[in-house]
N, C-alpha and C positions, 0 to 999 in steps of 0.2 A: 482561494476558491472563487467561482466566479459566480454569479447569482442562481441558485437553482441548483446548481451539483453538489450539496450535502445532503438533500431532499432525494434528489436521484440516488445517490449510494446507499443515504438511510432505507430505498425504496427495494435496490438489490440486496441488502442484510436482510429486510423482512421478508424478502420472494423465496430466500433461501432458507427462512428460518434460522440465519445464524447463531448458536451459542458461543460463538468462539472465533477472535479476528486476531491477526497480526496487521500492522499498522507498521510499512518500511517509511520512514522518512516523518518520526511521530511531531517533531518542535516542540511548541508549548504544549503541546495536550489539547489544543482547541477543537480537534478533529476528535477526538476518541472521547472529549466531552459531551459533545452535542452526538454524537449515535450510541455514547453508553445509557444518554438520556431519552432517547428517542426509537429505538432498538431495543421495544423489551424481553425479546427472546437471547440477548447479550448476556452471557455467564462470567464470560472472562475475554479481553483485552490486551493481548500485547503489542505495545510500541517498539520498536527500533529506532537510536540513533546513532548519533557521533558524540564524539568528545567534544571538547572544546579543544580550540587547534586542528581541526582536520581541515582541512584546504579542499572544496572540492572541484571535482576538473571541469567545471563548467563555471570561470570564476565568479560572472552575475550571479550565482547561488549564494555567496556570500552572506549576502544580504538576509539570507531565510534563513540562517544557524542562531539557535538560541541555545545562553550559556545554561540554560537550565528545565533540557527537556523533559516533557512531559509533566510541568508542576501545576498545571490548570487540571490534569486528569488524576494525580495523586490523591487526591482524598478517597476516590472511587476507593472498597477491596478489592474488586473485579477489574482493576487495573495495577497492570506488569512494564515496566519499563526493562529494556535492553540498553545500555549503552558501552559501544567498545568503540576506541580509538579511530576503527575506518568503518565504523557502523554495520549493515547488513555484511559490506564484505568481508566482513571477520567471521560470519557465521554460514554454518553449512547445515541441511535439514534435520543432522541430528540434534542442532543444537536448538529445535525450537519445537513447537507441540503440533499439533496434527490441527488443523483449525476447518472451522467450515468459509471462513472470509478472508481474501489477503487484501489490502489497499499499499498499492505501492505509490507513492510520492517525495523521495526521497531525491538521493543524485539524478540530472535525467542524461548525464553523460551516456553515449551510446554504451558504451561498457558496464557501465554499473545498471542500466535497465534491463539488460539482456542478461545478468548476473541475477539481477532482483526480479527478472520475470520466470527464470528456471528452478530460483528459490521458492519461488510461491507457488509453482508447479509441482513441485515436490512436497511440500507442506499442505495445501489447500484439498480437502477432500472429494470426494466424487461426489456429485451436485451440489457443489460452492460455486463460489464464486470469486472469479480476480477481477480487480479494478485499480484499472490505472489512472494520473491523473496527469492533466497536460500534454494529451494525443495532439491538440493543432497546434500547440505553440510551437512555430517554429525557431525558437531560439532555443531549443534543445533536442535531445537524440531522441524523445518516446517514439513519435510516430516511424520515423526511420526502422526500428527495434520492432514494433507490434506489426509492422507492415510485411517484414522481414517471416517472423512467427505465423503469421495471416499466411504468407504462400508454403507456409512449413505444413500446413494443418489447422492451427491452434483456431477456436472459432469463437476469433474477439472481432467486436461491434464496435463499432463508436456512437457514442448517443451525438445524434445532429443536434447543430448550438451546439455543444459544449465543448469543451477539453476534456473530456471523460470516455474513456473506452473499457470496454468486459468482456469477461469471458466465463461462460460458465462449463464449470469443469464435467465433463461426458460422464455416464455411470462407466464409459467402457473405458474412460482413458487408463492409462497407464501413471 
């Protein structure tokens, strides 16, 4: 995260009144620590990861896999870890709760964000919000994928300065 962008997302969970986030791409639980602690309208918490062993296609990612995620945010109750072998892409909408928050930071392979953005589309309620992270860094597929979505419809922002893009979901969407 880069200085300032957990302030901004803890900023969108409370614009939204979030009770309820899914978290693609959880690691150690540092993210879902500091907005379970700063997000008090925050019920409940689910993370998404990988295994350990999951190779992802973007091999600099490497580096971000931790054999044991989500164990900074365990003690929370109001924290849920997911982890399957090829993480969010093993799961499809039914396998996850209706949330009012998604953060995707996960794989930023163009494939797995355009997988993880239609996931959260599905999951994320009418007036939520999606937040993705790692919109300018060009050494991965986000912005390619959100830019793509952007001439779709979909009516995500990017906060200037950051790596951070949103969207918050229409009362009319679909």
């Amino acid at each position: 995260m880069n200085f300032g962008e957990m302030d901004l997302i803890a900023a969108l969970l409370r614009e939204v009144e979030a009770k309820s986030v899914v978290e693609i791409g959880c690691r150690d639980g540092r993210t879902a620590c500091l907005l379970l602690h700063n997000v008090s309208s925050l019920q409940h918490y689910v993370g998404i990861d990988v295994e350990s062993g999951y190779v992802p296609s973007l091999s600099h990612q490497s580096s971000e896999m931790h054999p044991d995620p989500g164990h900074l945010a365990r003690h929370d109750p109001r924290f849920d870890i997911i982890i399957r072998p090829r993480g969010s892409l093993d799961l499809g909408p039914q396998d996850l709760p209706l949330v009012d928050a998604t953060f995707i930071d996960g794989d930023h392979s163009e494939r797995v964000v355009a997988h993880d953005s239609a996931l959260a589309r599905a999951i994320t309620k009418r007036n939520g919000v999606i937040v993705w992270h790692d919109y300018n860094n060009s050494n991965v597929g986000v912005q390619p994928v959100l830019d793509r979505l952007a001439d779709e419809g979909w009516p995500i922002k990017h906060i200037a300065g950051t790596w951070l893009a949103y969207m918050k979901v229409e009362p009319d969407a679909v």
